[in-house]
N, C-alpha and C positions, 0 to 999 in steps of 0.2 A: 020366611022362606029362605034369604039369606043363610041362618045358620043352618037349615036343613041340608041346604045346596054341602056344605063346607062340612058337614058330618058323613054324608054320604061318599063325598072325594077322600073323606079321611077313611074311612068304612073300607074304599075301593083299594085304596094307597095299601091299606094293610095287609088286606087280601091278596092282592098282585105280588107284594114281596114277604109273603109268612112262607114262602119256596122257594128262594132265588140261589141261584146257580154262577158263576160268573171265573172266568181264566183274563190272567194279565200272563204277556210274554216281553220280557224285554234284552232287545236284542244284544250281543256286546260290538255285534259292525253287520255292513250291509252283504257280506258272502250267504251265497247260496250254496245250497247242498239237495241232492236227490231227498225226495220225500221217503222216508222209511216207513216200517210197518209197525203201528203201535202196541200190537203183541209184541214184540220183538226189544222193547226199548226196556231195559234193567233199571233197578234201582237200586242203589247205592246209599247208606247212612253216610260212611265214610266220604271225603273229599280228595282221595288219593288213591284210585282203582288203580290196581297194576298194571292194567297196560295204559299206552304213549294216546292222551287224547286232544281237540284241541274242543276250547268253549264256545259252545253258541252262543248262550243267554241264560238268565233268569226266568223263570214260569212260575207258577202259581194257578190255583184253583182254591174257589170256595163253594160251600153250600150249607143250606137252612134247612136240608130234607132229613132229616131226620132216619129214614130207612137204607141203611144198608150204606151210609155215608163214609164210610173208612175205604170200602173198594169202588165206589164213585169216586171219588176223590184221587184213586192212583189212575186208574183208568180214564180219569180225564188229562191229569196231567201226563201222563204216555201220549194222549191224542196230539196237546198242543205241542209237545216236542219233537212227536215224529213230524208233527206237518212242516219242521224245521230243518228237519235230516238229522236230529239226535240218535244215536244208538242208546244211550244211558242216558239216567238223572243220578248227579254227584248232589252228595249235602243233602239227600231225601229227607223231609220233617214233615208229617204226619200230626195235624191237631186237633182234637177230638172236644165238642163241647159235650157237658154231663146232658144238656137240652137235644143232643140228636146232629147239630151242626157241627163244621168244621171244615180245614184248611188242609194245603199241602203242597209243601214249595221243595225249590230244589233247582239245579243249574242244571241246564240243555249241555250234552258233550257232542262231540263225535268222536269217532277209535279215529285213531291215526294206523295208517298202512305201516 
């Protein structure tokens, strides 16, 4: 009965995360800034946009979903940086698994006036 128990939690373990989803923000200080609109928030490869900005933080998003995971992936991380007052993501990196998964990080800005 024991190892039934311990196959089944493993059974359920794999089920629960064969789609997991998940964002890290980390901040570079504790300033606040008005929540922007995450359509609104650019992305940038480069680390040197032409206009004066200052940095919020680091962000990141992943996922295991396999469908349509390249524009999940930007549209999550636009969410977590507008909820920071980012206008742009500087250093945007986009990682694609051949299995469906993948990543995308990139530094929170704001425009400077």
């Amino acid at each position: 009965m024991k190892n039934l128990n311990t196959i089944i939690l493993v059974a359920l373990s794999m089920f629960l995360l064969s789609s997991c989803t998940g964002n890290a923000v980390y901040l570079k200080n504790t300033k606040t800034y008005t929540v922007t609109d995450p359509t609104t928030v650019q992305l940038y490869s480069s680390m040197n946009p032409s206009v004066s900005f200052e940095v919020i933080g680091y962000v990141s998003t992943y996922t295991s979903d396999a469908s349509h995971a390249g524009d999940q992936l930007k549209n999550n991380l636009r969410v977590q940086a507008a909820k920071y007052g980012a206008n742009a993501i500087i250093g945007f990196k986009l990682n694609m698994a051949e299995t469906g998964g993948g990543g995308a990080q990139g530094v929170a800005v704001r425009y400077l006036p």
